[in-house]
C-alpha positions as CSV (number, residue, x, y, z in Angstrom):
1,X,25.9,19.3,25.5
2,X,27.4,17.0,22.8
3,X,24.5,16.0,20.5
4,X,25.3,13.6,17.9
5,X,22.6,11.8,15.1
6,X,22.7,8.3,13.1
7,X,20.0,9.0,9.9
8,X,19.2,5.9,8.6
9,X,17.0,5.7,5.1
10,X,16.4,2.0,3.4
11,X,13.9,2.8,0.5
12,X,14.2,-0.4,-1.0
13,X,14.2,-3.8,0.6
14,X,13.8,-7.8,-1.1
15,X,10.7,-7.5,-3.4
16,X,9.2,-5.1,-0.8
17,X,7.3,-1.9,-2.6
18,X,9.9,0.8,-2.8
19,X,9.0,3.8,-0.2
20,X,8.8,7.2,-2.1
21,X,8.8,9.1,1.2
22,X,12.2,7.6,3.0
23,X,14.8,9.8,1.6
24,X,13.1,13.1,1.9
25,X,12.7,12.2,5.5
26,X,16.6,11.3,5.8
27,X,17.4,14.7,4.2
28,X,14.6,16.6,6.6
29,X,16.0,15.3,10.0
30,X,19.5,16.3,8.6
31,X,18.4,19.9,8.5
32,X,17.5,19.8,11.6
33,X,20.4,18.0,13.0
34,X,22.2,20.4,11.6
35,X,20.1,23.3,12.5
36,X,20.4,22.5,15.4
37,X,24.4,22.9,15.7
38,X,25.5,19.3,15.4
39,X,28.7,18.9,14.0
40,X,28.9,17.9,10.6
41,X,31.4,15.1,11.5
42,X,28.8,13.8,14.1
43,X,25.3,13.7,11.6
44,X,26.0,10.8,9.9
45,X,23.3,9.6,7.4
46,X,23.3,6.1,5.8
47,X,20.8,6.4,3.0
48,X,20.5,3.7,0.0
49,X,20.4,6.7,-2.3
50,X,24.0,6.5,-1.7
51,X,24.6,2.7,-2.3
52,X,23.1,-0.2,-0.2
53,X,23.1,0.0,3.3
54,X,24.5,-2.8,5.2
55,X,24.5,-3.9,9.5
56,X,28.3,-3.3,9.3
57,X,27.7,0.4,7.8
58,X,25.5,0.9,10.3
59,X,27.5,-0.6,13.5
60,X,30.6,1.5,12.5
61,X,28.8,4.5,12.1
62,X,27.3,4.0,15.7
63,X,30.5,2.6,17.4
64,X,32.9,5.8,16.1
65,X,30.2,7.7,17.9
66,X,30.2,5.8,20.9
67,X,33.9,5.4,20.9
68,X,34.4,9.6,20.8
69,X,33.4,9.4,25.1
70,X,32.2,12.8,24.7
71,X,28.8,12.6,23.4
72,X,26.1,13.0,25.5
73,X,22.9,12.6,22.7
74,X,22.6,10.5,20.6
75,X,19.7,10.3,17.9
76,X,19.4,7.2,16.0
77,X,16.5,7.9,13.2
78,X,15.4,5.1,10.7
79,X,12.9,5.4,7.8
80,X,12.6,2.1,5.8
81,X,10.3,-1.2,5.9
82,X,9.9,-2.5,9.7
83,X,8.4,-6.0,10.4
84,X,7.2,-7.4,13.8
85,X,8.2,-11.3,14.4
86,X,7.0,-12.9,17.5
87,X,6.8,-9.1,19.0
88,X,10.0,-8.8,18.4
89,X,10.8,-5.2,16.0
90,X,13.2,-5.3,12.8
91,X,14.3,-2.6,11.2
92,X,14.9,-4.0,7.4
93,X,18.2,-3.1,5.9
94,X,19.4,-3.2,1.7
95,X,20.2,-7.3,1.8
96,X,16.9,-8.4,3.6
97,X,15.5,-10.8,3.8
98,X,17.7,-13.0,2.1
99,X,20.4,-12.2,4.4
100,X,18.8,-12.9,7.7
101,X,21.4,-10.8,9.4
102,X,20.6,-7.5,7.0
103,X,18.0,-6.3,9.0
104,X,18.8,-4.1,13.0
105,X,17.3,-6.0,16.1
106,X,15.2,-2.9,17.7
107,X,15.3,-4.5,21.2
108,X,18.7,-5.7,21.1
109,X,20.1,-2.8,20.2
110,X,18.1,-0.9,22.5
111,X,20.0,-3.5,25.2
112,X,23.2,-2.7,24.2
113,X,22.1,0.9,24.0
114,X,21.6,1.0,28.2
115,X,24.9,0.7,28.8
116,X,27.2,1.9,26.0
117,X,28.2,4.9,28.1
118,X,26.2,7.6,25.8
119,X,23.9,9.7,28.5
120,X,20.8,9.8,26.8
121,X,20.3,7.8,23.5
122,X,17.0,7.9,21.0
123,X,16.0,6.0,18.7
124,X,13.2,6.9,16.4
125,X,11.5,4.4,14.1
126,X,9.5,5.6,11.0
127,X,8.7,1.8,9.9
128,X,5.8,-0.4,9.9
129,X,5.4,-3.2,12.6
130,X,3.3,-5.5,10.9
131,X,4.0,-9.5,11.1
132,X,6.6,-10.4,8.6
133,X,5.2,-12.4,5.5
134,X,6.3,-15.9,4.2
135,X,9.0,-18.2,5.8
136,X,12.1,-15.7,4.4
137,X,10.2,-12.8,6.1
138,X,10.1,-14.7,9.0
139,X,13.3,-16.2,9.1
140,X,15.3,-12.2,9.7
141,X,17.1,-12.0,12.9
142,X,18.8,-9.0,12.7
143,X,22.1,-8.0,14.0
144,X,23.0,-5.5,17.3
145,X,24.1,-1.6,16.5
146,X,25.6,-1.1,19.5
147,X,28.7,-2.3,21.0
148,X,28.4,-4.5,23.7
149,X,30.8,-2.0,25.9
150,X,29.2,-2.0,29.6
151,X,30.4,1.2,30.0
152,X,28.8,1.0,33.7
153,X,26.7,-0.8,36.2
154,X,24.5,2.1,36.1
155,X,22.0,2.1,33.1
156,X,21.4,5.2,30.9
157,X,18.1,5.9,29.6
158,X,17.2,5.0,26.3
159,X,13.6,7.1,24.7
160,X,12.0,5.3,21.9
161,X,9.6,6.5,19.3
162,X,7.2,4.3,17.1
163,X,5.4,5.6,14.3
164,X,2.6,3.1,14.8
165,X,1.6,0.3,17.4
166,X,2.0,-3.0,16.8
167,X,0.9,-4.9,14.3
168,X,0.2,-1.2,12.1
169,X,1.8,0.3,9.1
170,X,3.5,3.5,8.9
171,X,1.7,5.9,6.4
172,X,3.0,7.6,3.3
173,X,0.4,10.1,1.8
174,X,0.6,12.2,-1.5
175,X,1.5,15.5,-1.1
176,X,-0.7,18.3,-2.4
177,X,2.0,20.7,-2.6
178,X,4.1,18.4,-4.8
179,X,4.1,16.8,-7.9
180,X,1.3,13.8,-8.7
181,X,4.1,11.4,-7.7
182,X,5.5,13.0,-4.5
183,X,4.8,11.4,-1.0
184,X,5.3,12.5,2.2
185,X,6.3,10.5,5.9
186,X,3.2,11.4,7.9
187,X,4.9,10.7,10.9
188,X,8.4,12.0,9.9
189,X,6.7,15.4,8.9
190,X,5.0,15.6,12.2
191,X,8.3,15.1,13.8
192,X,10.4,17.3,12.1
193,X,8.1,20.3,12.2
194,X,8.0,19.9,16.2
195,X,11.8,19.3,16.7
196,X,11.9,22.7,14.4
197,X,9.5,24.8,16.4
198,X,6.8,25.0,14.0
199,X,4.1,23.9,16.5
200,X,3.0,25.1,19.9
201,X,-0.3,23.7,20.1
202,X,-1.3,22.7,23.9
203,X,-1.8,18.6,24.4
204,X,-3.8,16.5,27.2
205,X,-1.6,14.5,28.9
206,X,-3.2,11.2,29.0
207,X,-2.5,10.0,32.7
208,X,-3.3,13.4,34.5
209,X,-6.0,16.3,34.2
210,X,-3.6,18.5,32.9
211,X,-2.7,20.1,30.0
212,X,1.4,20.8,29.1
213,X,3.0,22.7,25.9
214,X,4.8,21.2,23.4
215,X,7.1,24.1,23.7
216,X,8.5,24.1,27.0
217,X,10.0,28.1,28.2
218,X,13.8,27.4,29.7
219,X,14.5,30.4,32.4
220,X,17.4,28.5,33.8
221,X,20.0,30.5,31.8
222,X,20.9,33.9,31.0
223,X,17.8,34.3,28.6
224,X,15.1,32.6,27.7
225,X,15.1,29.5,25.5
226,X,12.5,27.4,24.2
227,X,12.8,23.6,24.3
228,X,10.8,20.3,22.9
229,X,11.1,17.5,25.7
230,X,10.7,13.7,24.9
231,X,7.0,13.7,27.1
232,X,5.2,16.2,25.5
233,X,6.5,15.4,22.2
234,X,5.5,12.1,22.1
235,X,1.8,13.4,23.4
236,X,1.7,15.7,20.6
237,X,3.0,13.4,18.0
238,X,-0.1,10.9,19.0
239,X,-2.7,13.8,17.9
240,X,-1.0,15.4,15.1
241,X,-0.7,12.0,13.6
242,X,-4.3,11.2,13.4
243,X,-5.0,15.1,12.3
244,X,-3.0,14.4,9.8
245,X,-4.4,11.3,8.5
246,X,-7.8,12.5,8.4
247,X,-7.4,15.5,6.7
248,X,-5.4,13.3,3.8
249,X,-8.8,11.3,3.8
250,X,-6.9,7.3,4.1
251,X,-9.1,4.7,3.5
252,X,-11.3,3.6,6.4
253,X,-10.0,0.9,8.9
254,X,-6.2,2.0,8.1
255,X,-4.9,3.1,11.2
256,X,-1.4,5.1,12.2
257,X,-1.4,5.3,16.1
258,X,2.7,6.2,17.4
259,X,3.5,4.9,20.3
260,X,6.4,5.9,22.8
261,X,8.7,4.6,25.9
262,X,10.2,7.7,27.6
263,X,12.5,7.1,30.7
264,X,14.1,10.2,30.5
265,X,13.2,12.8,32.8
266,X,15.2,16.3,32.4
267,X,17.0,15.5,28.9
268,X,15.3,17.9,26.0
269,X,15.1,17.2,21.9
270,X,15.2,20.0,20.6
271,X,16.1,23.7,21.3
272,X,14.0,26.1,19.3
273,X,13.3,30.0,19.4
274,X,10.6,30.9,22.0
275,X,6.9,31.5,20.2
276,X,5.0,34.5,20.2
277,X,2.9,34.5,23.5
278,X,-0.1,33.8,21.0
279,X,1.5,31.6,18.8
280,X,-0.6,27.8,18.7
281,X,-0.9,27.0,15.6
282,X,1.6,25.5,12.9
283,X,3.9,26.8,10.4
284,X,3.0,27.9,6.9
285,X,4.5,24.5,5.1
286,X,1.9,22.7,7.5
287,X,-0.4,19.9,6.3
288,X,-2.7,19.9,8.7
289,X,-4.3,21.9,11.8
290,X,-4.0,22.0,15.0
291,X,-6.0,19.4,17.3
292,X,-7.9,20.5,19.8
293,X,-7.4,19.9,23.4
294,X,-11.1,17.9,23.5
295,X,-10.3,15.6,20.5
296,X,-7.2,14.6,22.3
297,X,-8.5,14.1,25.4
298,X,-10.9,12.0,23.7
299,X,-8.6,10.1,22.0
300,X,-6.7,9.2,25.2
301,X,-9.9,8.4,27.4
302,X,-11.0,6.0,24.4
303,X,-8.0,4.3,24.7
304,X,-7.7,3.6,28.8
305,X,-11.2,2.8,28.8
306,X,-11.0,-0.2,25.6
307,X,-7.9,-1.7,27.6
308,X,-9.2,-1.4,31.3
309,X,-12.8,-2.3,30.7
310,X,-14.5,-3.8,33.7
311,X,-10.9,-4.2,35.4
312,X,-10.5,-0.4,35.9
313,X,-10.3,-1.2,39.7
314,X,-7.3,-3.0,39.2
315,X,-5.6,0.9,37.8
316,X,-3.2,-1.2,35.7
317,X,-3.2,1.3,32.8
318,X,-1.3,0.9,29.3
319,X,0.5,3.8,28.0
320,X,0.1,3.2,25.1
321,X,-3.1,3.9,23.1
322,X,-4.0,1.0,21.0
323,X,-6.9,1.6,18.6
324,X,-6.1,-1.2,15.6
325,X,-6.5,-3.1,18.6
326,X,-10.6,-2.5,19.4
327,X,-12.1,-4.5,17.7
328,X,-10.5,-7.4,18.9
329,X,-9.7,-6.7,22.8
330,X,-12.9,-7.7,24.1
331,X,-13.1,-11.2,23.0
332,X,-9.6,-11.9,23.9
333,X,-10.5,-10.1,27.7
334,X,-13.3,-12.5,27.6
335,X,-11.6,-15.8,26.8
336,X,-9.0,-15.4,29.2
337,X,-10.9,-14.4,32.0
338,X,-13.0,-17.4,31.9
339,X,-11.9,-20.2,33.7
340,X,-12.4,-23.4,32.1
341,X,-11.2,-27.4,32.9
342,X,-10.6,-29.4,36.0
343,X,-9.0,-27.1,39.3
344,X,-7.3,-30.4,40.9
345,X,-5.2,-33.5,39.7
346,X,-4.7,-36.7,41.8
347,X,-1.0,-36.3,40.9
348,X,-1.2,-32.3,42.0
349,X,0.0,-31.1,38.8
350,X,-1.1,-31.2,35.5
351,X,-1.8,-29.0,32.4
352,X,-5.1,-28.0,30.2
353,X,-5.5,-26.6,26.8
354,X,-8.4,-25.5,24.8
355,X,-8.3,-25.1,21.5
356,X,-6.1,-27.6,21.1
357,X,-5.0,-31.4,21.6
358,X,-2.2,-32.4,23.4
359,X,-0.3,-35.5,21.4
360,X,2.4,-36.2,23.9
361,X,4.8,-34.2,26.9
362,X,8.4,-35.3,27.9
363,X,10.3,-34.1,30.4
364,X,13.1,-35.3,32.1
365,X,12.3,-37.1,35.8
366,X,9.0,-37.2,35.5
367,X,6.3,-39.3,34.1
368,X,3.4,-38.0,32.5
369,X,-0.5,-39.3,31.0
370,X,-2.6,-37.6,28.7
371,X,-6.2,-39.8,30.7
372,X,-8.8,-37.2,28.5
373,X,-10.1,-39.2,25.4
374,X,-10.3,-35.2,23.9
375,X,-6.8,-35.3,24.7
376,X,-7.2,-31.5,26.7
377,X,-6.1,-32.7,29.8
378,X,-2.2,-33.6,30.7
379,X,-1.2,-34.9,34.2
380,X,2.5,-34.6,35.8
381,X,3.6,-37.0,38.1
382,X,7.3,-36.8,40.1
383,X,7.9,-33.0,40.0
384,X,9.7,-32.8,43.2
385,X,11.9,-29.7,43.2
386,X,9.5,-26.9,42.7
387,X,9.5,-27.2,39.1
388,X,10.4,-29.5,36.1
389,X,10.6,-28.7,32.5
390,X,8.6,-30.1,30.3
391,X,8.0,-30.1,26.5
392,X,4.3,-30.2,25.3
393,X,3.3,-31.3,21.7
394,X,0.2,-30.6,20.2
395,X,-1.7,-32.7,17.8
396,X,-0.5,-30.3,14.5
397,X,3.5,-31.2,15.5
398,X,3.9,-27.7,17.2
399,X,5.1,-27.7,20.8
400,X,6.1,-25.5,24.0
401,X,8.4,-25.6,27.0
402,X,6.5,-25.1,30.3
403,X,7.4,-25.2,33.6
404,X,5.5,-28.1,35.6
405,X,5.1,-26.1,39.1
406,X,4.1,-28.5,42.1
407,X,0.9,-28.1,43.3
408,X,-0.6,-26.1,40.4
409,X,-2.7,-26.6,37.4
410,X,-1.5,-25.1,34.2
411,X,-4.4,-23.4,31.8
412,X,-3.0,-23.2,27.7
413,X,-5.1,-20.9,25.4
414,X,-4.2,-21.7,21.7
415,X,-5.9,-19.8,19.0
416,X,-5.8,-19.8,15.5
417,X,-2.5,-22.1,16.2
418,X,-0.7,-19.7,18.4
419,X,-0.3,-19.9,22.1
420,X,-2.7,-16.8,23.4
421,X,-2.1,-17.0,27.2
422,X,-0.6,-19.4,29.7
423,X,-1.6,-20.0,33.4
424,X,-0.9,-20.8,36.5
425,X,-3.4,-21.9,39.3
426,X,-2.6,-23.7,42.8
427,X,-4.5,-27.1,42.8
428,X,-7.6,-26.9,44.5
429,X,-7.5,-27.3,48.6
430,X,-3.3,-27.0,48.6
431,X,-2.3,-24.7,50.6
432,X,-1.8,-22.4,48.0
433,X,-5.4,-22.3,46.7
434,X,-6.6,-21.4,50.0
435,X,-4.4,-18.3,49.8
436,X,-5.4,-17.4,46.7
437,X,-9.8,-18.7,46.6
438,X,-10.3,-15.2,48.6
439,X,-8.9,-13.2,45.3
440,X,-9.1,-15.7,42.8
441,X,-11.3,-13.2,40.5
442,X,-9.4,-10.4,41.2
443,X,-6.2,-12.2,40.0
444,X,-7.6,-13.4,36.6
445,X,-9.1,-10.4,36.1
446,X,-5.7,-8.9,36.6
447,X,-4.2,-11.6,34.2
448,X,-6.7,-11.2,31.9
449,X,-5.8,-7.6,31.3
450,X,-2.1,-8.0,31.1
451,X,-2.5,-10.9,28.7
452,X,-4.4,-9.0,26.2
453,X,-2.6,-5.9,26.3
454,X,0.4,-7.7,26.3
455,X,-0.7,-9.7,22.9
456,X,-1.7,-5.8,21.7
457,X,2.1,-4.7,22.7
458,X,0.1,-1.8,24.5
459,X,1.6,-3.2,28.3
460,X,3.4,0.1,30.4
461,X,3.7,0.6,33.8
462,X,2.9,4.0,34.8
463,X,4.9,5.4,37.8
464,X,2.2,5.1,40.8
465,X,1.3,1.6,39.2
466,X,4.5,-0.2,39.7
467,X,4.2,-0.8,43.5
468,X,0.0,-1.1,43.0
469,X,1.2,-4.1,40.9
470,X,3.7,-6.0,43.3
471,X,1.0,-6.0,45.8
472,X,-1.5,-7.3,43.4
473,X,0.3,-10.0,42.0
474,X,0.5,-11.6,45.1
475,X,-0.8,-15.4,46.2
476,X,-0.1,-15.6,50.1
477,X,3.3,-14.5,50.5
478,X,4.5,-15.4,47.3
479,X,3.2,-14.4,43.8
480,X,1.6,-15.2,40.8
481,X,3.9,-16.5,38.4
482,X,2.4,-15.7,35.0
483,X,1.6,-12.1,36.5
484,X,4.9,-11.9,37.6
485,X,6.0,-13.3,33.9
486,X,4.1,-10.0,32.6
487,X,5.3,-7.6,35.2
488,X,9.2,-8.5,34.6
489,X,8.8,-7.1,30.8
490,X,7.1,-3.9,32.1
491,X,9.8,-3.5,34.4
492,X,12.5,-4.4,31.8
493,X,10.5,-1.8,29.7
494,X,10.9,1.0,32.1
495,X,15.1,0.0,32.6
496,X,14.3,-1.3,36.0
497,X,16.3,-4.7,36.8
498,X,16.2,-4.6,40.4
499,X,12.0,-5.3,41.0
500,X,12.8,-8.1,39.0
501,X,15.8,-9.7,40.8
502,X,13.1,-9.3,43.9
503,X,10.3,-10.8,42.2
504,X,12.7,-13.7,41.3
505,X,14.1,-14.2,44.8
506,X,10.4,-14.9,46.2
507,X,9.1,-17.1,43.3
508,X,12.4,-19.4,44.4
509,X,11.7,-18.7,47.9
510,X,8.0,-19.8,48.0
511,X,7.8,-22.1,44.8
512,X,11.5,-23.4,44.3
513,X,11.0,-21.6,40.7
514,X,13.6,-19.8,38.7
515,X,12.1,-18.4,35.6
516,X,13.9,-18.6,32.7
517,X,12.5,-14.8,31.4
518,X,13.0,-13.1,34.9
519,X,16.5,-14.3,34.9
520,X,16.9,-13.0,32.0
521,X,15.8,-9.4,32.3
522,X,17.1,-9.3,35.5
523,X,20.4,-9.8,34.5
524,X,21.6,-13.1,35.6
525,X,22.0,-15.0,32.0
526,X,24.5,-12.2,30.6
527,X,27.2,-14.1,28.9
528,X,26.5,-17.5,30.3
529,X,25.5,-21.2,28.8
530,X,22.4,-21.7,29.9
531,X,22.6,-25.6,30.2
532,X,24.7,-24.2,33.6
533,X,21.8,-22.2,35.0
534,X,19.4,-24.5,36.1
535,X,16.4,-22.2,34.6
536,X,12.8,-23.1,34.4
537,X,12.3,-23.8,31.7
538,X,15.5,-23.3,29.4
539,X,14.4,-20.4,27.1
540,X,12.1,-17.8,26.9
541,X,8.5,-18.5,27.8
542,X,7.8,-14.7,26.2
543,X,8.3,-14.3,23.0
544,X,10.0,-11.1,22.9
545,X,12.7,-12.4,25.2
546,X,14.4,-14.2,22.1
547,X,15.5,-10.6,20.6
548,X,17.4,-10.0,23.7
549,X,19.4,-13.6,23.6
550,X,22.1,-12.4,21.3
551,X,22.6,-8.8,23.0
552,X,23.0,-10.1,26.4
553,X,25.3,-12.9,25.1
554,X,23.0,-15.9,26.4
555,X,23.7,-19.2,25.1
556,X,21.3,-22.1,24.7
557,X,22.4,-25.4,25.7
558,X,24.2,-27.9,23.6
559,X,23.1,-28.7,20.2
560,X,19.8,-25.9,20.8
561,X,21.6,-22.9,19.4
562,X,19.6,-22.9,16.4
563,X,16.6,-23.4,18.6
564,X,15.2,-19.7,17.5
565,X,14.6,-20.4,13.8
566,X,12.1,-23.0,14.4
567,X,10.2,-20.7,16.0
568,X,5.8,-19.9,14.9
569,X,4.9,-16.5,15.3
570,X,2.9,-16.9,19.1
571,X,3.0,-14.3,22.1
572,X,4.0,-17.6,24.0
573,X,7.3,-19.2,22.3
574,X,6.0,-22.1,19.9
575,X,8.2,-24.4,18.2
576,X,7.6,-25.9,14.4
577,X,7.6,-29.6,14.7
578,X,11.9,-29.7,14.1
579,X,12.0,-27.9,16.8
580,X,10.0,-29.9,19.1
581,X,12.1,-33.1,17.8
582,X,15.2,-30.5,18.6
583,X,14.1,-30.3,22.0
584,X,13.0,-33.9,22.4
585,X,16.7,-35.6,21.6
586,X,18.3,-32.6,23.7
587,X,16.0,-34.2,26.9
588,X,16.5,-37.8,25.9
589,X,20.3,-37.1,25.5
590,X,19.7,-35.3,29.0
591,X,21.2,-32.1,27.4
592,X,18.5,-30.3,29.2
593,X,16.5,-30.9,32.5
């Protein structure tokens, strides 16, 4: 097997602190890499000890890889700042953030990754994901490393490591083998000393009652080999981080949690020597000790019982443990759950809000009336093909694009001036709502969980879920739209298109809806204008959809290209008050329907 590694190290950024711990990292996974046999010519590190490091650095360095056809692995490994904007991940290169562009688009390039002809690409991020600071923080869009080849039809997988979840830093620690002012990666150090063979320890996996080695014994060839897979590492890397944080005492309420997407299934990391048959502990350059099988199982129950809660029945899991994330699940959970405003407009459709005001809506063939003197309650009249867009203002100037669905009853949750959750309900005594009244709890409890977790970033499918889902998302015979909004990114998360072009093909059959985010991930926007498309509405509803715009080659319509930098940081896409005039002259001009 080919094996080939980009090492990316970005130590300084802007006026960001300067990392001490990035370019021993970079020099760390180069041993490996080249411990491992890679050829020299194929570990290519791009370090700003070296002299800055720019996007087009970067894309070369990936593109003569890609354009060899004979590499079968590839590693991409960054250590640097990382910031999260509108749960969309940026990986912050020498020129950011005054260049917007100086920074790598995570999920774009992750896109572009699918299908750029490599078998099996990784890409490992030693960064924080916290929310970018100040409007230049917030202003980085980031560029794509891959080439936008389309090798094939066929997608290859693409395994992703986190050092954190969302929204949490990524540690540096003081050494106390080094000098007062060394640091060391936590995360990077746990890595390495896996990918070398230094560990053997025994994890819990956290979906079944079963135990699997980090070390896996290869009998497949003409002698034994040991080998570190993707799925165990990632286990291990979840408990050895925390071990490794509280034995270097961090402060409390600082919290390091990685996170990882795995959709390969026979593809290995590493190939190391085989352990003694008692080997289980670490090697002697170790900072920490092993973690025992209890702690971690533990750890994992903890997390699957915060994010399920009451709506265990429901065994729609996350993957991902999410523990920055405790203390504020619950009241999230709660909110959503509970219903709240009228169930039925004269007109038969209609929006409500809470925690905020509506100041005016505009869509194009319809009429609408805000009739609450509170200003919470926003009727639709004339939606007459299934759905119409329509852009919603709030009383601060910020605004959203909706879908007006016929015969249902939009619910808005705004907190703290973000848009917290969005849904859908038939009117009460359509047709609809007397498909749904039987399950009506069951569904917003369902909602309820995949809004929060998605607002967490902890949404995953797990493999027995994915049909458990499609036949819980259902109203009648056709389905919940905002569950089916939630579904199509867990889908798109686990490279799986063709659920979604399903899911699509009944919302248009039962509700005459095309949704603008399913179209997306399902592949039908790739290299087209928008305007053409006839989506409801005419962007993403999601917020991480906008980070996949550019690598699928999607274009807004007319005179909306720009439309993404007057963006708010909101899990639902919120425009600044430019952008809702933007949107307004584009509908007036009849740019956009």
């Amino acid at each position: 097997m080919v094996r080939a590694a980009v090492l990316i190290g970005v130590s300084q950024t802007g006026n960001l602190q300067t990392l001490k711990a990035v370019h021993e990292g970079v020099r760390a996974m180069q041993r490996w890499a080249l411990g491992q046999g890679l050829d020299r010519d194929l570990v290519k590190v791009l370090s700003d000890e070296d002299g800055p490091v720019e996007a087009a650095r970067v894309k070369k360095a990936v593109k003569e890889i890609v354009d060899l056809t004979t590499v079968h692995q590839l590693i991409v490994y960054f250590s640097g700042h990382g910031v999260n904007i509108s749960r969309g991940e940026y990986w912050l290169l020498s020129g950011a953030p005054e260049d917007s562009n100086a920074a790598v688009n995570v999920a774009g390039s992750i896109d572009l990754a699918r299908t750029c002809g490599i078998r099996h690409v990784v890409m490992i991020s030693d960064a924080c994901r916290t929310a970018a600071e100040g409007i230049q923080g917030q202003g980085i869009r980031g560029s794509e490393i891959f080439p936008n080849v389309l090798d094939s039809v066929e997608e290859r997988p693409v395994d992703v490591f986190f050092a954190c979840g969302l929204g949490d830093p990524a540690l540096e620690v003081k050494s106390p083998k080094k000098a007062a002012a060394g640091y060391r990666a936590v995360y990077t150090d746990s890595l390495v000393q896996a990918l070398e063979g230094k560990k053997n320890v025994a994890v819990q996996h956290p979906e079944k009652p079963q135990t699997v080695q980090l070390i896996e014994v290869d009998r497949s060839g003409n002698k034994p080999r040991g080998l570190v897979r993707p799925v165990p590492l990632s286990f291990h890397l979840r408990a050895d981080v925390l071990a490794r944080l509280t034995k270097a005492k961090v402060k409390p309420g600082v919290h390091q949690t990685p996170v990882a997407r795995i959709i390969s299934q026979e593809t290995w990391l590493a190939e190391v020597p085989l352990p003694p048959a008692s080997f289980s502990g670490f090697g002697d350059d170790a900072d920490t000790a092993a973690f025992t099988e209890p702690a971690v199982r533990t750890m994992f129950e903890e997390s699957s019982r915060m994010l399920t809660s009451t709506l265990s029945e429901n065994r729609i899991l996350a993957a991902e443990p999410a523990f920055s994330g405790q203390a504020e699940l619950t009241e999230p959970l709660g909110r959503i759950f509970e219903p709240f405003g009228p169930r039925h407009f004269e007109s038969s459709c209609g929006f409500k809000v809470r925690g905020a005001g509506f100041a005016s809506a505009v869509g194009a063939r319809v009429n609408t009336n805000v009739p609450d003197p509170e200003r919470q309650i926003l009727s639709v009249q004339g939606v007459a093909e299934g759905a119409a867009t329509l852009l919603i203002e709030f009383h601060d100037g910020t605004g959203l694009v909706l879908p007006a669905i016929r015969d249902y009853v939009g619910s808005i949750t705004v907190e703290d001036g973000a848009v917290v959750n969005v849904t859908y309900e038939p009117v009460e005594n359509s047709a609809q709502w007397q498909a749904m009244k039987g399950r009506a709890g069951e569904l917003r409890s369902l909602r309820a969980l995949l809004a929060a977790s998605a607002r967490l970033g902890v949404f995953r499918l797990r493999d027995e879920d994915a049909d458990l889902l499609a036949d819980r998302m259902k109203v009648g015979k056709g389905l919940d739209p905002t569950i089916a909004l939630y579904a199509a990114y867990a889908y798109h998360a686990r490279q799986e298109s063709e659920p979604i072009r399903a899911m699509q093909k009944t919302l248009f059959a039962d509700l005459g809806i095309r949704l603008f985010d399913l179209a997306l991930l399902g592949g039908e926007l790739r290299g087209k204008r928008v305007a053409s498309e006839k989506m409801r509405p005419f962007v993403p509803l999601l917020s991480e959809g906008w980070a996949l715009l550019a690598a699928r080659q999607v274009v807004l319509p007319a005179g909306l290209e720009e439309l993404g930098d007057r963006r708010v940081e909101s899990l639902w896409t919120l425009f600044d008050p430019q952008g809702v005039e933007l949107i307004r002259s584009a509908i007036k001009i009849k740019e956009v329907e």
